[in-house]
PyMOL CGO cylinders between C-alpha atoms (Angstrom):
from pymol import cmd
from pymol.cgo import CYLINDER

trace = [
    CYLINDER, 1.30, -17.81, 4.24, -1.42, -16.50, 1.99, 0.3, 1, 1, 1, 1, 1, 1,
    CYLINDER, -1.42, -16.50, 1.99, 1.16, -16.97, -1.05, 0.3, 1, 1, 1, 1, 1, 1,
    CYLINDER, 1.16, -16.97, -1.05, 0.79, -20.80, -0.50, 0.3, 1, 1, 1, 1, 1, 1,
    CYLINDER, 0.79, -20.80, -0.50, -3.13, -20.67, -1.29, 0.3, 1, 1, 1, 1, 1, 1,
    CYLINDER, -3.13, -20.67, -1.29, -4.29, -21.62, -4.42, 0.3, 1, 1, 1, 1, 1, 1,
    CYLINDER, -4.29, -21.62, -4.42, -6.71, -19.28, -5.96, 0.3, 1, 1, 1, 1, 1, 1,
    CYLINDER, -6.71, -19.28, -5.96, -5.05, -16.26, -4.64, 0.3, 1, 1, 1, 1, 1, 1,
    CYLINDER, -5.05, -16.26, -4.64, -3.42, -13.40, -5.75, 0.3, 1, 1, 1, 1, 1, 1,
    CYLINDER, -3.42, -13.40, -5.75, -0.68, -11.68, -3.63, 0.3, 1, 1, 1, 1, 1, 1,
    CYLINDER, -0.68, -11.68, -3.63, 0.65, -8.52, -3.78, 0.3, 1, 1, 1, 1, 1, 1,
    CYLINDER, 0.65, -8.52, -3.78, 3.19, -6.65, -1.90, 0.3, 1, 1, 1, 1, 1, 1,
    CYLINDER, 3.19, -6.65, -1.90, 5.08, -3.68, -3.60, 0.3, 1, 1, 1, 1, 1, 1,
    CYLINDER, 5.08, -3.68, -3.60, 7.98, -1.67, -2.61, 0.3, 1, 1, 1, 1, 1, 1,
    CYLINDER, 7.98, -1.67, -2.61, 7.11, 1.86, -3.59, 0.3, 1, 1, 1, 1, 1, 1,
    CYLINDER, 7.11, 1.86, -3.59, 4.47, 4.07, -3.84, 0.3, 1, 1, 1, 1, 1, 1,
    CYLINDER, 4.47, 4.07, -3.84, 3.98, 3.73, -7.91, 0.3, 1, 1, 1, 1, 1, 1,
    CYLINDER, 3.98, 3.73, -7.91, 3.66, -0.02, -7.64, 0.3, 1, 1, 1, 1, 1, 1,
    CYLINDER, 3.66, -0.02, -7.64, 1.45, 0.40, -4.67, 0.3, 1, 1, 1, 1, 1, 1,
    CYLINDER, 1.45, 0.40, -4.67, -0.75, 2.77, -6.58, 0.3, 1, 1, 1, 1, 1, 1,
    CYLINDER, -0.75, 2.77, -6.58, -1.06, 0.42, -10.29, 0.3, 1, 1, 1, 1, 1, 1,
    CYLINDER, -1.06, 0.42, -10.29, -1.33, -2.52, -8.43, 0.3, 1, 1, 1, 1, 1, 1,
    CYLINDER, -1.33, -2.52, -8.43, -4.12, -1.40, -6.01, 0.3, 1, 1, 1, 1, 1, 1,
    CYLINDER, -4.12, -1.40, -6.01, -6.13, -0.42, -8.75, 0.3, 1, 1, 1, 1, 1, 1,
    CYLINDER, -6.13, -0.42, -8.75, -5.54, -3.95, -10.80, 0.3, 1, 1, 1, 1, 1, 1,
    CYLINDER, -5.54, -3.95, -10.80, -6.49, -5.57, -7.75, 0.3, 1, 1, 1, 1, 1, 1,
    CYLINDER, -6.49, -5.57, -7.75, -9.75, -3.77, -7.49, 0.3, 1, 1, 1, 1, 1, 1,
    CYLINDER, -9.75, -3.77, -7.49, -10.41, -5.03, -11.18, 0.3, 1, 1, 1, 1, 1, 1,
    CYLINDER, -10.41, -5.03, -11.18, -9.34, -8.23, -10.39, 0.3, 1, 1, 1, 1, 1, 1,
    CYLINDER, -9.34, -8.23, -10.39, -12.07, -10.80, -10.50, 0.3, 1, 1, 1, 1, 1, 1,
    CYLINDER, -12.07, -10.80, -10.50, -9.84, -13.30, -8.43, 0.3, 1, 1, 1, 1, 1, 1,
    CYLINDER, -9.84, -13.30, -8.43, -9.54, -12.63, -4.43, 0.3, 1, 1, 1, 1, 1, 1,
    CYLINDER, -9.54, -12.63, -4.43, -6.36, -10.38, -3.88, 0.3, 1, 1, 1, 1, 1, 1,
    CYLINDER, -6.36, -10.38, -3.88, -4.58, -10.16, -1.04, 0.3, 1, 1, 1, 1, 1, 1,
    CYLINDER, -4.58, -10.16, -1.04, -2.35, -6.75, -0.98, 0.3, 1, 1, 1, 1, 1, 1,
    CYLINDER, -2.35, -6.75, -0.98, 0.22, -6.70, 1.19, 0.3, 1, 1, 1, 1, 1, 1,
    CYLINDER, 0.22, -6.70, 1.19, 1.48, -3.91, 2.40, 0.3, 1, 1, 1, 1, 1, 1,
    CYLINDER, 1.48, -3.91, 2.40, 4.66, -3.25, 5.00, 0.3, 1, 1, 1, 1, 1, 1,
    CYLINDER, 4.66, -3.25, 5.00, 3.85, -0.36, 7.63, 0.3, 1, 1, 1, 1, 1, 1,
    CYLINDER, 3.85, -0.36, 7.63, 7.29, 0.74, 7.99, 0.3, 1, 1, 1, 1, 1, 1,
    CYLINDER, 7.29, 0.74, 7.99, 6.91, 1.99, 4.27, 0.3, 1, 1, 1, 1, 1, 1,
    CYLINDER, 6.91, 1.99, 4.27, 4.88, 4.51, 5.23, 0.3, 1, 1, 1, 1, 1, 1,
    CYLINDER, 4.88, 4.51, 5.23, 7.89, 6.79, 6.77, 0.3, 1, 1, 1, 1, 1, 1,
    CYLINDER, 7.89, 6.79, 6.77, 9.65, 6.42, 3.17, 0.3, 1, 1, 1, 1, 1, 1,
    CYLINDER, 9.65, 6.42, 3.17, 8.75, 8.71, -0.09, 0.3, 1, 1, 1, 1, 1, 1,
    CYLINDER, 8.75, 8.71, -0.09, 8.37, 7.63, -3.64, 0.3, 1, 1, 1, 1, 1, 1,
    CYLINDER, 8.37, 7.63, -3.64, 7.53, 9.65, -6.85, 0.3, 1, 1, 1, 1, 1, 1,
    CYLINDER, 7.53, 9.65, -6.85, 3.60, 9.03, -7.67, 0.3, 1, 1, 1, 1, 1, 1,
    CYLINDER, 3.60, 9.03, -7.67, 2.97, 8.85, -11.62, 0.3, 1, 1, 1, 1, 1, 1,
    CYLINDER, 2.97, 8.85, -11.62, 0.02, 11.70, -11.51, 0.3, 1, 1, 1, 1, 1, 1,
    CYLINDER, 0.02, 11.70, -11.51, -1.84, 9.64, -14.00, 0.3, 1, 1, 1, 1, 1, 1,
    CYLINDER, -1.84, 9.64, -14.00, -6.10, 9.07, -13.88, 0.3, 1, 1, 1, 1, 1, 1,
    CYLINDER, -6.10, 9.07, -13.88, -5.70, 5.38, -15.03, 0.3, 1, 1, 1, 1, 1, 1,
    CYLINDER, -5.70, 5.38, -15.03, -2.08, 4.48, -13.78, 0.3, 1, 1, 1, 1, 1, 1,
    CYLINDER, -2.08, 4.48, -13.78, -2.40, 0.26, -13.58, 0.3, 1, 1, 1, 1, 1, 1,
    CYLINDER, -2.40, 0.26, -13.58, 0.32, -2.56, -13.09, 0.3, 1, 1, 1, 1, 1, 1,
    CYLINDER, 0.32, -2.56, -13.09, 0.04, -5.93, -14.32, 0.3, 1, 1, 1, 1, 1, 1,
    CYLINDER, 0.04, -5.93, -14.32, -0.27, -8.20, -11.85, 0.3, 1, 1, 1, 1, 1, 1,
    CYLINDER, -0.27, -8.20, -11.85, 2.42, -10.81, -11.79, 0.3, 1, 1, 1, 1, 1, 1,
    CYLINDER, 2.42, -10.81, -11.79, 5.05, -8.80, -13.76, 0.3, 1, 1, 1, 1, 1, 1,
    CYLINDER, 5.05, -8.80, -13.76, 7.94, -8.69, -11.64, 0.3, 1, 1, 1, 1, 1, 1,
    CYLINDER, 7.94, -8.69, -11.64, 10.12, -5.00, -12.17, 0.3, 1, 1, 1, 1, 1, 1,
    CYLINDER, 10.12, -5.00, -12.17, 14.27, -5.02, -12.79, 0.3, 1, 1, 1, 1, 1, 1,
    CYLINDER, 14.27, -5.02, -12.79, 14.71, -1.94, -10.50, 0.3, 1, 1, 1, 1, 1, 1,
    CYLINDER, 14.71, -1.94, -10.50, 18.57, -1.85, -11.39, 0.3, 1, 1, 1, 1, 1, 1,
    CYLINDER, 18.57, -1.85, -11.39, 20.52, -3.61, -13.83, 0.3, 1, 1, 1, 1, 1, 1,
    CYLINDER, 20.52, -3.61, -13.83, 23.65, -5.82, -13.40, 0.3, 1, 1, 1, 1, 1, 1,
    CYLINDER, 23.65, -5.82, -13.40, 25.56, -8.35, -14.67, 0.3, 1, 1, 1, 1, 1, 1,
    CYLINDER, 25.56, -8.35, -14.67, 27.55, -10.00, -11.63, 0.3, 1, 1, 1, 1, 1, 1,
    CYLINDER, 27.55, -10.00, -11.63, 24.72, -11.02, -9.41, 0.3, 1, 1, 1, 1, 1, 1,
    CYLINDER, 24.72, -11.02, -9.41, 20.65, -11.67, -8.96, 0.3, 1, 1, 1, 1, 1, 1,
    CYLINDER, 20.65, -11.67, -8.96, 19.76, -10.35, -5.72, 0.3, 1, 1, 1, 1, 1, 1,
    CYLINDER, 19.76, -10.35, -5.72, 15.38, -10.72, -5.99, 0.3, 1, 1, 1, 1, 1, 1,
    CYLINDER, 15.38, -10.72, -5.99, 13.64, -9.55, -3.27, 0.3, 1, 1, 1, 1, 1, 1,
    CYLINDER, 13.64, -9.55, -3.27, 10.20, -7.72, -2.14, 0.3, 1, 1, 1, 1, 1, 1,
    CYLINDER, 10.20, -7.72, -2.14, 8.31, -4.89, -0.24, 0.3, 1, 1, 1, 1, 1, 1,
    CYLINDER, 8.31, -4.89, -0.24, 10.47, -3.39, 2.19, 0.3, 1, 1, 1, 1, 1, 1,
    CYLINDER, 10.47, -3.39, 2.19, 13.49, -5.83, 1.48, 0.3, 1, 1, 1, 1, 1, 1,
    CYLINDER, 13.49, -5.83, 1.48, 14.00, -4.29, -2.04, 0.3, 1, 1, 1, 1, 1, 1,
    CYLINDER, 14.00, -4.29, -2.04, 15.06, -1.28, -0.45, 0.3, 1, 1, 1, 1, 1, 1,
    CYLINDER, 15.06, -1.28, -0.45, 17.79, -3.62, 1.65, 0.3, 1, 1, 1, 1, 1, 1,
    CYLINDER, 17.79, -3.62, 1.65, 18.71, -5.27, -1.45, 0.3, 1, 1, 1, 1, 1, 1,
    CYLINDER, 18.71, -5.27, -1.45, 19.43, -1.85, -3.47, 0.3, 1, 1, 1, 1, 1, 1,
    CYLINDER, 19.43, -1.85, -3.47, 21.84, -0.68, -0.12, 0.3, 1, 1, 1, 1, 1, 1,
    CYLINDER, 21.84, -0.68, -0.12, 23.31, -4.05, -1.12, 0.3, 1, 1, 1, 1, 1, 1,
    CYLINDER, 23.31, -4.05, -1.12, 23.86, -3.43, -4.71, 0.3, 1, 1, 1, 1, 1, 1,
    CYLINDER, 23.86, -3.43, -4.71, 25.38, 0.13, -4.04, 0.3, 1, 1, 1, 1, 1, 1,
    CYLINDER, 25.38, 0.13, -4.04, 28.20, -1.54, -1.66, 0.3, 1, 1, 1, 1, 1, 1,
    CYLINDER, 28.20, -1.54, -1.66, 28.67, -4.21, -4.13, 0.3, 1, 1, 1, 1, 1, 1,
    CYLINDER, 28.67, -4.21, -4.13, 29.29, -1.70, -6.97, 0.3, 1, 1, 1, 1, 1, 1,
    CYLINDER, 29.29, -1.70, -6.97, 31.57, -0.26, -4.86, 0.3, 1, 1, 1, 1, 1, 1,
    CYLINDER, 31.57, -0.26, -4.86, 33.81, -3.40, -4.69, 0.3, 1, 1, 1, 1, 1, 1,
    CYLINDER, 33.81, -3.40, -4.69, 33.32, -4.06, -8.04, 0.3, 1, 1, 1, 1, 1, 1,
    CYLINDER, 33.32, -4.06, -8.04, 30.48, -6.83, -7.84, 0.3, 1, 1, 1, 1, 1, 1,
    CYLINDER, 30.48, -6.83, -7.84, 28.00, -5.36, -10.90, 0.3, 1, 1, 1, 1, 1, 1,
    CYLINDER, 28.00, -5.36, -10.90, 24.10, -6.52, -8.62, 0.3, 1, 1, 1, 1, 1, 1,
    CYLINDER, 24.10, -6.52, -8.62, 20.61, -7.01, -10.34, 0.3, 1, 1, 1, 1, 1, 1,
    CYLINDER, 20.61, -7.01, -10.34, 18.01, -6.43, -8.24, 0.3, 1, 1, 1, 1, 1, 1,
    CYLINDER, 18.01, -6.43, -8.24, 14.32, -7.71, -9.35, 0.3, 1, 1, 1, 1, 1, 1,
    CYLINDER, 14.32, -7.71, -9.35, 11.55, -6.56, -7.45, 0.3, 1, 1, 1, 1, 1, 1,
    CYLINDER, 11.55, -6.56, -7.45, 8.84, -9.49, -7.42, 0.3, 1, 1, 1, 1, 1, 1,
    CYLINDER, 8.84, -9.49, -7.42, 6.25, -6.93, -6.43, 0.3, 1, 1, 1, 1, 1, 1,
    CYLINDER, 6.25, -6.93, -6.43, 3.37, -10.23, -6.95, 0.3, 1, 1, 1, 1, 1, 1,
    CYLINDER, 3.37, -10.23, -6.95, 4.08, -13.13, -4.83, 0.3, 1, 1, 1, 1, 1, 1,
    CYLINDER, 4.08, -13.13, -4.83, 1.60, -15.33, -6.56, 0.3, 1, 1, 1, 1, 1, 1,
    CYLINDER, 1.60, -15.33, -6.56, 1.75, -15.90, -8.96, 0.3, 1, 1, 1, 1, 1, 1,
    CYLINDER, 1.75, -15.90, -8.96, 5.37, -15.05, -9.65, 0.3, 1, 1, 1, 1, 1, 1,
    CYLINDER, 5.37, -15.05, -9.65, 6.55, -14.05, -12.28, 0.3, 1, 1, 1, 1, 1, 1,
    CYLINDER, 6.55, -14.05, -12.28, 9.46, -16.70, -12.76, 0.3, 1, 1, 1, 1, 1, 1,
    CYLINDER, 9.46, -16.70, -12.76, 10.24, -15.60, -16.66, 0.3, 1, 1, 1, 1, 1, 1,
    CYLINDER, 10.24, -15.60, -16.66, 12.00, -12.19, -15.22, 0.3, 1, 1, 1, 1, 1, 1,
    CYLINDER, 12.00, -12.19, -15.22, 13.83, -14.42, -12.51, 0.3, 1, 1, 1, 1, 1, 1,
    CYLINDER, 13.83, -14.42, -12.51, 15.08, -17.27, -14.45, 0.3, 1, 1, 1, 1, 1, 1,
    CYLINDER, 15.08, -17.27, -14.45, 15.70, -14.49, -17.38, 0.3, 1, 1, 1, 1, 1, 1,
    CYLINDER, 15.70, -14.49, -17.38, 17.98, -12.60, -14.98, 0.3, 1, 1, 1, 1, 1, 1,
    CYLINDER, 17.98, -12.60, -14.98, 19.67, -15.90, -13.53, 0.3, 1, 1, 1, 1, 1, 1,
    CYLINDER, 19.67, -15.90, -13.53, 20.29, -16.71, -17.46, 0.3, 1, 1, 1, 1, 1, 1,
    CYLINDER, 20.29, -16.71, -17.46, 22.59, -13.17, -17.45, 0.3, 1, 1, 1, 1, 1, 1,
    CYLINDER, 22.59, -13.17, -17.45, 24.41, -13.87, -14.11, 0.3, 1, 1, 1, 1, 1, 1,
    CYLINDER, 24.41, -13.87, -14.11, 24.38, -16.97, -13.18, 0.3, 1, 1, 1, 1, 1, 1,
    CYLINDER, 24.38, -16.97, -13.18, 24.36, -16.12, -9.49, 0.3, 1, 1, 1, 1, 1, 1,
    CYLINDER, 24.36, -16.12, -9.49, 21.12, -15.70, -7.54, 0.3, 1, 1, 1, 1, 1, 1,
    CYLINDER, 21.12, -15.70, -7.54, 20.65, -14.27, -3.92, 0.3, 1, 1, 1, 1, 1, 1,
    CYLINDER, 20.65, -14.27, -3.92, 16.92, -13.89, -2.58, 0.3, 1, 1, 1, 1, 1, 1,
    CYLINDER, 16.92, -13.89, -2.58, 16.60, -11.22, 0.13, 0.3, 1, 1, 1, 1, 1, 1,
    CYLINDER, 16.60, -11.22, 0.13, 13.08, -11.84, 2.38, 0.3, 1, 1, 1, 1, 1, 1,
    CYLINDER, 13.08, -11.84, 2.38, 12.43, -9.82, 5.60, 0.3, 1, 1, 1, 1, 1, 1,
    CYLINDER, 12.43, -9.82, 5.60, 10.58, -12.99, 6.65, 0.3, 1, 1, 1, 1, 1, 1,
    CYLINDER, 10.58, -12.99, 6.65, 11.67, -16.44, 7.98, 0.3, 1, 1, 1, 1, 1, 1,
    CYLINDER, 11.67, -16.44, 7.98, 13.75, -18.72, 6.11, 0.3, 1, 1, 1, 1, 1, 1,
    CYLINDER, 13.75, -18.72, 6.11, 11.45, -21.97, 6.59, 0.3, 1, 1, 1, 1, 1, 1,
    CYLINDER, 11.45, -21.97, 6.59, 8.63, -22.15, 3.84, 0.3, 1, 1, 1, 1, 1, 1,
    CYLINDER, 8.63, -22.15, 3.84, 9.24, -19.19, 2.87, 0.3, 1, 1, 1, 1, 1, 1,
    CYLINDER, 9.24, -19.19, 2.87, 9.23, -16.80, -0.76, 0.3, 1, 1, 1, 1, 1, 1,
    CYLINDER, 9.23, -16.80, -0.76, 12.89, -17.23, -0.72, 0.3, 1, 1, 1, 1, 1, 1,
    CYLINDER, 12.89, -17.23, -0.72, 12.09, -21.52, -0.69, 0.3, 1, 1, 1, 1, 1, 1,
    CYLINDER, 12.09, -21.52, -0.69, 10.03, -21.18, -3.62, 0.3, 1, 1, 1, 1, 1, 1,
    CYLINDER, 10.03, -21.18, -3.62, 12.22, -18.95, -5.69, 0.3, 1, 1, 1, 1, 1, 1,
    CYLINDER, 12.22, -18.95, -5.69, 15.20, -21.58, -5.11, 0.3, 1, 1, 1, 1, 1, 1,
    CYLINDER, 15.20, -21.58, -5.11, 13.35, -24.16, -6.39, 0.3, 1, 1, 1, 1, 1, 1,
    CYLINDER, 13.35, -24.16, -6.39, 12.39, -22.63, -9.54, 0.3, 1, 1, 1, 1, 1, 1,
    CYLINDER, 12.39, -22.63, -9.54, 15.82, -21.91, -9.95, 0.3, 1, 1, 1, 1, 1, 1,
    CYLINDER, 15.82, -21.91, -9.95, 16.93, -25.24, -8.88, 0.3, 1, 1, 1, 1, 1, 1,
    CYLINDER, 16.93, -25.24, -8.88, 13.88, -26.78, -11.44, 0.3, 1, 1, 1, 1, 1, 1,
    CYLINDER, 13.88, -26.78, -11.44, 14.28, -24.85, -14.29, 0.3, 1, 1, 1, 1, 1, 1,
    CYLINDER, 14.28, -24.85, -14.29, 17.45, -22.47, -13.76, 0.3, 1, 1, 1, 1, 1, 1,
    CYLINDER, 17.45, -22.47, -13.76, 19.87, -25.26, -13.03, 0.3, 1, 1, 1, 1, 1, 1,
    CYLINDER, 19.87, -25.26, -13.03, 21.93, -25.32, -16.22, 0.3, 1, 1, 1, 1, 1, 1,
    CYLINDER, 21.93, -25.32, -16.22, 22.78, -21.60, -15.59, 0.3, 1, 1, 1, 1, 1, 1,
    CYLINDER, 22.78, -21.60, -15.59, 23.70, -21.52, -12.46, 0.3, 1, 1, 1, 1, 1, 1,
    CYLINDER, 23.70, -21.52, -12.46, 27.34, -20.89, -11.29, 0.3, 1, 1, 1, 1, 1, 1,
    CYLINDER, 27.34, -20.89, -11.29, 26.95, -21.07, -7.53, 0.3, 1, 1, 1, 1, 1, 1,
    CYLINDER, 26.95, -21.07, -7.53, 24.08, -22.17, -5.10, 0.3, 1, 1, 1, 1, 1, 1,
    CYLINDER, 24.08, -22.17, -5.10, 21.33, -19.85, -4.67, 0.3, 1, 1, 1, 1, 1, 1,
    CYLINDER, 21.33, -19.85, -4.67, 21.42, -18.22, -1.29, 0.3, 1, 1, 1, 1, 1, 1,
    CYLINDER, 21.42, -18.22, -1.29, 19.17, -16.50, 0.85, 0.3, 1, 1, 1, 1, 1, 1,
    CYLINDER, 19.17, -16.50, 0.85, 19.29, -13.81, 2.86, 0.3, 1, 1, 1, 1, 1, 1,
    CYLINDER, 19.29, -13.81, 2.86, 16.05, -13.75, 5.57, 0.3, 1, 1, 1, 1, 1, 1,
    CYLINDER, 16.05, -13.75, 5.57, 15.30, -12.75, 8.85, 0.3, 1, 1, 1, 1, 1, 1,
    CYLINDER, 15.30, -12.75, 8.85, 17.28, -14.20, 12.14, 0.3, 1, 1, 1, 1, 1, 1,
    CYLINDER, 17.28, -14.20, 12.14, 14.68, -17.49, 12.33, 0.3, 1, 1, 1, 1, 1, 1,
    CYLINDER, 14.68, -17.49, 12.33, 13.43, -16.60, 15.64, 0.3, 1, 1, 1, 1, 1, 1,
    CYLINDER, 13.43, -16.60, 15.64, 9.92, -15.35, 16.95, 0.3, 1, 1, 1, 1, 1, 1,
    CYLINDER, 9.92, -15.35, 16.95, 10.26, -11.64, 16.00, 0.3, 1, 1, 1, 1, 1, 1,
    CYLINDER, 10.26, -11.64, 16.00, 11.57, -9.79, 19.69, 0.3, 1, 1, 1, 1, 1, 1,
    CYLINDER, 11.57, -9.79, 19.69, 9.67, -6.49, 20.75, 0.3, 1, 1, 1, 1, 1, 1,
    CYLINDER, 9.67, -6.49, 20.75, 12.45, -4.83, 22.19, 0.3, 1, 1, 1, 1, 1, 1,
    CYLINDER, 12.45, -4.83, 22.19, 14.06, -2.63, 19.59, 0.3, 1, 1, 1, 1, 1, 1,
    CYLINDER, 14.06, -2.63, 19.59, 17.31, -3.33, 20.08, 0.3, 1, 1, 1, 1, 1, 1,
    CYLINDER, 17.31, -3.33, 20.08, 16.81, -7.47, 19.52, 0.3, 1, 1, 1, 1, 1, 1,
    CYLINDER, 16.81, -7.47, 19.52, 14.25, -6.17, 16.81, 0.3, 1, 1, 1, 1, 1, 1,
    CYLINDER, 14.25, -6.17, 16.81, 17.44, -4.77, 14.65, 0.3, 1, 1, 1, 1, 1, 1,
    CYLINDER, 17.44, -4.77, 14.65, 19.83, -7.39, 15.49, 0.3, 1, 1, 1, 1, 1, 1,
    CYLINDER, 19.83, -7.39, 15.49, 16.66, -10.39, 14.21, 0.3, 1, 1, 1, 1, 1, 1,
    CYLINDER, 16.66, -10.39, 14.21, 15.95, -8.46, 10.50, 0.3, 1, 1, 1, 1, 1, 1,
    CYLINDER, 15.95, -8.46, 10.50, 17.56, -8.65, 7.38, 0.3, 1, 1, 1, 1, 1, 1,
    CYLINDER, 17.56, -8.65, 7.38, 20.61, -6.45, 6.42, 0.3, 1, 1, 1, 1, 1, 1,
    CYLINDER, 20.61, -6.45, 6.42, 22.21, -5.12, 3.55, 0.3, 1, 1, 1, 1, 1, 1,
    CYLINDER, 22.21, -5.12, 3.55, 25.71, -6.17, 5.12, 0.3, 1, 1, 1, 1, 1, 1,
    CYLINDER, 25.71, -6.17, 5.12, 24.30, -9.56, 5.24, 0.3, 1, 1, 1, 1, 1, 1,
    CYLINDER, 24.30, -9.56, 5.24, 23.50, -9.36, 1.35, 0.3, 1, 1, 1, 1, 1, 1,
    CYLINDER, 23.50, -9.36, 1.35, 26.84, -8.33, 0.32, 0.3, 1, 1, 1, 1, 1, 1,
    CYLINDER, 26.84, -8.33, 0.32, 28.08, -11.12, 2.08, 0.3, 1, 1, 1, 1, 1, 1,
    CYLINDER, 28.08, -11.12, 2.08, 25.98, -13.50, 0.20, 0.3, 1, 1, 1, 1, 1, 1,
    CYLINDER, 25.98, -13.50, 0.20, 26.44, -11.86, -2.89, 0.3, 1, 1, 1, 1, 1, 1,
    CYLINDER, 26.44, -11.86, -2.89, 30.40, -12.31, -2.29, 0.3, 1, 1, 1, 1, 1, 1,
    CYLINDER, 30.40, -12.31, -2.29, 30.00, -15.67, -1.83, 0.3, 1, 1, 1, 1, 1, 1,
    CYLINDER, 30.00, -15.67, -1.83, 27.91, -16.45, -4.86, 0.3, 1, 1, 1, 1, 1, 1,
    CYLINDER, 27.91, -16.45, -4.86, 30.70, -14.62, -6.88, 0.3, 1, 1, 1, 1, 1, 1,
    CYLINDER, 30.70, -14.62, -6.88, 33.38, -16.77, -4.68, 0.3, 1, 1, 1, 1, 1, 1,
    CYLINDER, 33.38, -16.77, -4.68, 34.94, -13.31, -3.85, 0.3, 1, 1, 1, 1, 1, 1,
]
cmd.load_cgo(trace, "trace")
């Protein structure tokens, strides 16, 4: 919601580093920042650079592994989905990229359309809803300016698109999942 206002700047990072530079560049920011952050993260542990002046650019997306087969760009707590993703791919032989956005506006569409360029598949993995959503506004970039290069549709991968439920069972069954991903990422490789 906030990534849709103009004037903003919104952040949400996946691990602790990013958290860390980006906080900082969004202190110096002169531009209102929203900084997003996911409260399950907490329970999860990330190397710290122990560094006085450690800072990020804002709205420099981060390649946090490399492949050739497959995009799969995500963010916060759904990077971590799309690198269980990756590993099962490599295990069947599918070679995944996965691009953290780590700045939802503005995004950084140069590492995106840079990465579609190389594989020529795209999957966008959101713990969110599907409807006017980060995962809408990364297809049409691709779609706009990524179309030449692509060899399958762009999919998405997103929450169930129901209210979120409270009970923890319906909880698990309504969020994104890695098995979901390698699904998607099959099907963008026609595999």
């Amino acid at each position: 919601w906030y990534a849709s206002v103009p004037g903003l700047i919104v952040i949400a990072p996946y691990t602790a580093a990013d958290a860390k530079g980006l906080m900082k560049a969004a202190i110096r920011s002169e531009d209102p920042v929203v900084f997003l952050e996911n409260e399950l993260m907490y329970g999860h542990s990330f190397d710290v650079p122990d560094m006085d002046d450690f800072v990020l650019p804002i709205g420099k997306a981060k390649i946090v592994r490399a492949g050739k087969d497959v995009t799969l760009v995500s963010y916060s707590i759904a990077v971590g989905v799309a690198l269980e993703a990756a590993e099962a791919l490599a295990g069947e032989g599918i070679d995944a990229e996965v691009i953290d956005l780590r700045t939802l506006r503005p995004l950084d569409k140069e590492t995106v359309l840079e990465s579609l360029k190389r594989t020529n598949r795209m999957v966008v993995v959101e713990e969110g809803w599907p409807t006017c959503s980060i995962s809408s506004e990364i297809i049409a970039i691709c779609m706009n300016e990524g179309f030449d290069d692509l060899d399958a549709p762009v999919m998405r991968v997103t929450d169930a698109d129901v209210p979120l439920p409270y009970a923890a069972n319906l909880e698990k069954m309504a969020l994104v999942k890695a098995g979901d991903v390698v699904a998607a990422a099959k099907a963008v490789c026609y595999r």
